[in-house]
C-alpha positions as CSV (number, residue, x, y, z in Angstrom):
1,X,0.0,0.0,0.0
2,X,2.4,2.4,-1.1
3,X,1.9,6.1,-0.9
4,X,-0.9,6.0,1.3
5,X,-1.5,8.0,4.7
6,X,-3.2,6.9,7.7
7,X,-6.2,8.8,7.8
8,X,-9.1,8.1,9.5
9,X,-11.1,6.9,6.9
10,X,-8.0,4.6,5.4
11,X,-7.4,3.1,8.9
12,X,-11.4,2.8,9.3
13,X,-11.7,0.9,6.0
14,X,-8.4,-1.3,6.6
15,X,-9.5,-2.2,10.2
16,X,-13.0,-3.3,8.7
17,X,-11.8,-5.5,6.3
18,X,-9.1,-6.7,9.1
19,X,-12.0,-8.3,11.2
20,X,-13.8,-9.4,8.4
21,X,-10.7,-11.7,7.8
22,X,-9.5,-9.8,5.0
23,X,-5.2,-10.9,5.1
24,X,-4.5,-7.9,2.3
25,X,-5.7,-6.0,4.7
26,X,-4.0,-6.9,7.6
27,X,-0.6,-6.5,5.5
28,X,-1.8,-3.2,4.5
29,X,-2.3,-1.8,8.1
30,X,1.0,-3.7,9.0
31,X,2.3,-1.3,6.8
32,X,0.6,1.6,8.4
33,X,1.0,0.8,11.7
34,X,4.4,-0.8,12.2
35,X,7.1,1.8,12.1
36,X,5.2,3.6,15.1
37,X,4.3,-0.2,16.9
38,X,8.2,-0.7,16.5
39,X,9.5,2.3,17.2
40,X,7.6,2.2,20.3
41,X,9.2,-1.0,21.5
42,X,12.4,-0.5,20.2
43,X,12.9,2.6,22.9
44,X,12.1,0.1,25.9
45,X,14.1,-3.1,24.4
46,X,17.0,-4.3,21.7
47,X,15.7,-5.4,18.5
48,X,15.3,-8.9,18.5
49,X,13.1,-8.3,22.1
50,X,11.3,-6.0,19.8
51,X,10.8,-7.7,17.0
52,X,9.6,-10.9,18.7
53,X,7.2,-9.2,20.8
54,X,6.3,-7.1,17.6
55,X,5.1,-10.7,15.9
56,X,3.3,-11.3,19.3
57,X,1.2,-8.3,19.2
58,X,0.3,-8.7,15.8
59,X,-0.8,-12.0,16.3
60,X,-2.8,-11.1,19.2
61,X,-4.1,-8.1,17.0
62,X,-5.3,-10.5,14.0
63,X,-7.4,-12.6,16.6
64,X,-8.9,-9.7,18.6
65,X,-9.8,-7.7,15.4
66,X,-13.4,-8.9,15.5
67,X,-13.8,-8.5,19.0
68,X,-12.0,-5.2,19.0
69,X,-14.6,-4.0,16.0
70,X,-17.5,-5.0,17.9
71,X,-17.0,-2.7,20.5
72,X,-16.3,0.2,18.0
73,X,-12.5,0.3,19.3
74,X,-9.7,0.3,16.7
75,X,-7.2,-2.2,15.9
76,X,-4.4,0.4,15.8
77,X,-5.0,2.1,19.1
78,X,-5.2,-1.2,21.0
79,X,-1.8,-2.1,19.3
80,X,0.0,1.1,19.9
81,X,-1.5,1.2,23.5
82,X,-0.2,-2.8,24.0
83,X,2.6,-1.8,22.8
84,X,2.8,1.1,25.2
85,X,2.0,-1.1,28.3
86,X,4.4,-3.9,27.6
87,X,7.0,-1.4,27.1
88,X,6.1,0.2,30.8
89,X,6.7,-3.3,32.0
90,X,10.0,-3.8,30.4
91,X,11.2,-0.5,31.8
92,X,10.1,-1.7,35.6
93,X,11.7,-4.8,35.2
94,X,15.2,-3.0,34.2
95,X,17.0,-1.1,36.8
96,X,16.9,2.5,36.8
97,X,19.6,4.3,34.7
98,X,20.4,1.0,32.5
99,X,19.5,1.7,28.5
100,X,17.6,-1.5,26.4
101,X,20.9,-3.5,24.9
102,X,20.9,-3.3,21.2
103,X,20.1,-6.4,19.5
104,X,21.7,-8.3,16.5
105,X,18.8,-7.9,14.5
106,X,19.6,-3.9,13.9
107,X,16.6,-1.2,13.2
108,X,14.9,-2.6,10.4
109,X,11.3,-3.8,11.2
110,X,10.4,-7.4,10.9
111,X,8.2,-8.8,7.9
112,X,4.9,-9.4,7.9
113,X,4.6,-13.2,7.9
């Protein structure tokens, strides 16, 4: 889905088709929503940490998107706020004043599988 922005009505659309099943779909908000997912968890943990919890999320995403829809809440938001929380917990786990370790796997995000 090159070129395109993540407005609402995009995202709307996308996350629709998401919980109807739709796997293009899911790709396609993959591409949307990744850098910021990644980003996010990149700040609290090396890359491969990231990367592995990344696949979790989206996982979890993917079988909660119907659910998630039902309730008239968006797949993204619940993804970036998951993100979010499982970053809090990696930070209380770490002692205060250490940085996340930087992993083999470098910056780049991890395919969509």
């Amino acid at each position: 889905m090159d070129g395109v922005s993540m407005d609402a009505t995009t995202l709307d659309d996308l996350e629709r088709r998401v919980a109807g099943g739709d796997r293009e779909a899911f790709a396609d908000l993959y591409d949307l929503i990744a850098p910021r997912v990644y980003g996010a968890l990149t700040r609290a943990m090396d890359a491969d940490r990231a990367a592995a919890l990344m696949h979790s999320l989206l996982v979890e995403a993917w079988q909660r998107a119907p659910r998630l829809r039902s309730r008239g809440a968006s797949i993204a938001a619940w993804l970036l706020a998951e993100a979010r929380r499982r970053c809090d917990a990696v930070r209380a786990e770490r002692p205060s004043g250490v940085a996340p370790a930087t992993g083999a796997g470098g910056s780049a995000l991890p395919a969509v599988a």
